[in-house]
C-alpha positions in Angstrom: 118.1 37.0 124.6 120.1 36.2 127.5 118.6 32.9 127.7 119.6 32.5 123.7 123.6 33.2 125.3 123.1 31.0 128.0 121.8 28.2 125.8 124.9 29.0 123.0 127.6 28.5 126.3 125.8 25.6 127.9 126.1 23.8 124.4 129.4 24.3 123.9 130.4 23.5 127.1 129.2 19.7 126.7 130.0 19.4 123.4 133.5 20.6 124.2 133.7 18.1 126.7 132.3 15.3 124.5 134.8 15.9 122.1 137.8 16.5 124.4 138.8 12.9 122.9 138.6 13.4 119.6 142.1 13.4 118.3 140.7 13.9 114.7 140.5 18.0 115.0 143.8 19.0 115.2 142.6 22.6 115.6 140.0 23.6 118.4 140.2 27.1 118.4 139.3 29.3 115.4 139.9 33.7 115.9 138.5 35.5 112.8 138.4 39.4 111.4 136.0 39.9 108.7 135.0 42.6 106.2 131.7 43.0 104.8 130.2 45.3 101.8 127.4 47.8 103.2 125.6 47.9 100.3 123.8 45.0 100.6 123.8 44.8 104.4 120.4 44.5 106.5 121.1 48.1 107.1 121.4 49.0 103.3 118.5 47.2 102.4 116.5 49.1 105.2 117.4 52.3 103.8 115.7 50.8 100.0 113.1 48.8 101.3 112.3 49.9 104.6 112.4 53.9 104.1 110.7 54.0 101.3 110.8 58.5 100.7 112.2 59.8 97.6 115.1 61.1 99.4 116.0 57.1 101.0 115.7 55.7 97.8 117.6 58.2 95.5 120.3 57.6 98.7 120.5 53.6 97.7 121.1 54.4 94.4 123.4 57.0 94.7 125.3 54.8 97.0 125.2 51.7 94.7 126.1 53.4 91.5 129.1 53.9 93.0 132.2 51.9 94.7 133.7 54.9 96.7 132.0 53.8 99.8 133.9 51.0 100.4 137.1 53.2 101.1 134.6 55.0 103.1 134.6 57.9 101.5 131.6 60.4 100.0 129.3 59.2 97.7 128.3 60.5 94.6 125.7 63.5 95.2 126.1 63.2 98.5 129.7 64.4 99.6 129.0 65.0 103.4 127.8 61.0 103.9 129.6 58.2 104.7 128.6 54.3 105.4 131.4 52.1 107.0 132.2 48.9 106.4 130.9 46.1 108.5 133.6 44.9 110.6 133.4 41.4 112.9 135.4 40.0 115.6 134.7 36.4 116.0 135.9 33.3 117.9 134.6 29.4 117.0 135.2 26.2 119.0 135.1 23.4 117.2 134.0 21.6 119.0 132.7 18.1 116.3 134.3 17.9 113.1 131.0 19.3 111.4 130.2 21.3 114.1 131.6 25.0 115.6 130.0 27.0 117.6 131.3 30.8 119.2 130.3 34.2 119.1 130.9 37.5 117.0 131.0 41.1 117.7 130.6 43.5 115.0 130.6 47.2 114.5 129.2 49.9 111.5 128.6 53.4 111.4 126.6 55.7 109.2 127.3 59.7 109.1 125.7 62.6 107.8 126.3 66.5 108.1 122.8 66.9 107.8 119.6 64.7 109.2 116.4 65.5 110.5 114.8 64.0 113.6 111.3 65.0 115.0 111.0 67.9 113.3 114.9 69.0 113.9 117.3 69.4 112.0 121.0 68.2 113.0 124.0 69.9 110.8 126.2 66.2 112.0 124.1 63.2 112.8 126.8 59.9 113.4 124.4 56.4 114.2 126.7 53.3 115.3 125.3 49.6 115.4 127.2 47.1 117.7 126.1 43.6 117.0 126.7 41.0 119.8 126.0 37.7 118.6 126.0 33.9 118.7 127.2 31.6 115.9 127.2 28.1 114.6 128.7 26.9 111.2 128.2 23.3 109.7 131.4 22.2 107.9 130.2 19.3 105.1 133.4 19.4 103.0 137.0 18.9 103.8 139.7 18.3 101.5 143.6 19.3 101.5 143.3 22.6 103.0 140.3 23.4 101.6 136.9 23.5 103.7 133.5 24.6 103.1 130.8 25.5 105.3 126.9 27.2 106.0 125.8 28.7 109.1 123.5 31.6 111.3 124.4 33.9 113.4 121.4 35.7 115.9 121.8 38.5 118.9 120.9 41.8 119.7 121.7 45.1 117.8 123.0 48.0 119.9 121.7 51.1 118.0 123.3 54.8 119.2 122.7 57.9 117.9 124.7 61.0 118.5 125.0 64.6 117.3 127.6 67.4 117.4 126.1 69.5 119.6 123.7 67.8 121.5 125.5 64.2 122.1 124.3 61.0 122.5 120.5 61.7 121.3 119.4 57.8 121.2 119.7 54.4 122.5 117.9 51.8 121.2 118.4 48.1 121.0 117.0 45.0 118.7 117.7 42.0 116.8 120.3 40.8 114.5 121.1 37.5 112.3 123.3 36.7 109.3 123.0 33.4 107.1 125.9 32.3 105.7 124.4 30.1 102.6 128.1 29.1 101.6 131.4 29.8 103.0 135.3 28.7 101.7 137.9 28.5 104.3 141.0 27.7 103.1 144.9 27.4 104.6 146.0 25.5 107.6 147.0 27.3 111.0 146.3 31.0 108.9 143.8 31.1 106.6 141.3 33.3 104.9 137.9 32.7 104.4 135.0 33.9 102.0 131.3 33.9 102.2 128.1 34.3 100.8 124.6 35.2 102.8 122.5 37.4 104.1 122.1 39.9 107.0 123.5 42.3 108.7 127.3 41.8 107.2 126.0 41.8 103.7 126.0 38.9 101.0 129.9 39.2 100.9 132.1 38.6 103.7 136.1 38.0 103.2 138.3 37.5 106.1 141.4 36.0 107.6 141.9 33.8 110.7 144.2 31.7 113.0 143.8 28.2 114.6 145.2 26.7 117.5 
């Protein structure tokens, strides 16, 4: 992994330099917030095709009979759980006119008032994912203030686990990706984005951003 990151950073810094006289990319800098739906998300998913009890899968379907966990709130025959959305911080050079390349960090939370573990039972289980990872998007399609754009994204997952009483309970660590099969980006300086693919921030992904 760290030799992933150190690849990511080595590229960028040549093609950054390559590019330094390209007066055609009037923007180098790209800083994002994005939104995902959980639903869908590689965590989701594992909770329908992974965990594959009674109890997991009447959970999926609970949760996708329903849009209330979007606001975060209970779902539907389940009051004490909660899923967050998936929330990403991310910064892109752009380093060729087709080409950026930056990294993402990411955050989502699952809760429940009631989750057993090795045999115990816990009356507040919370597990938070932190997703550190590195990203490069293709842009084939400019026009007016219009662009469009596919890409991946790969890192780690940081995976904690904590309880009321007893703390932090597990660590655990492992590996993350999204595909973005086809993302909009449209505005100048500001400018919102929307995206379809697959992974950990589900298939859709809407966000603003700023150039500079």
């Amino acid at each position: 992994m760290i030799g992933f990151f150190a690849f990511i950073s080595t590229m960028t810094v040549c093609l950054s330099s390559f590019a330094q006289n390209d007066e055609a990319i009037p923007y180098r800098h790209h800083i994002e917030l994005n939104i995902g739906e959980p639903l869908s998300s590689a965590w989701g998913l594992n909770l329908m095709f992974v965990d594959h009890s009674p109890e997991a899968e009447m959970r999926f379907h609970s949760w996708a009979g329903t849009y209330r966990p979007y606001l975060g709130g209970p779902y539907s025959g389940y009051e004490d759980e909660w899923l967050s959305l998936p929330v990403t911080v991310a910064y892109y050079n752009q380093v060729l006119r087709w080409l950026q390349v930056g990294a993402e960090i990411s955050t989502m939370s699952m809760c429940t008032t009631e989750n057993t573990r090795e045999g115990k039972t816990y009356e507040y289980f919370l597990t938070t994912n932190l997703y550190v990872l590195g990203a490069v998007r293709f842009n084939y399609f400019h026009k007016g203030i219009t662009d469009l754009y596919s890409g991946i994204s790969f890192g780690t997952k940081l995976r904690m686990e904590t309880t009321k009483h007893d703390g932090t309970i597990a660590l655990t660590a492992g590996p993350a990706f999204q595909l973005t099969a086809l993302g909009v980006r449209f505005g100048k300086r500001v400018y919102g984005t929307v995206e379809l693919g697959y992974g950990y921030k589900g298939l859709l992904i809407v966000g603003l951003g700023t150039r500079f």
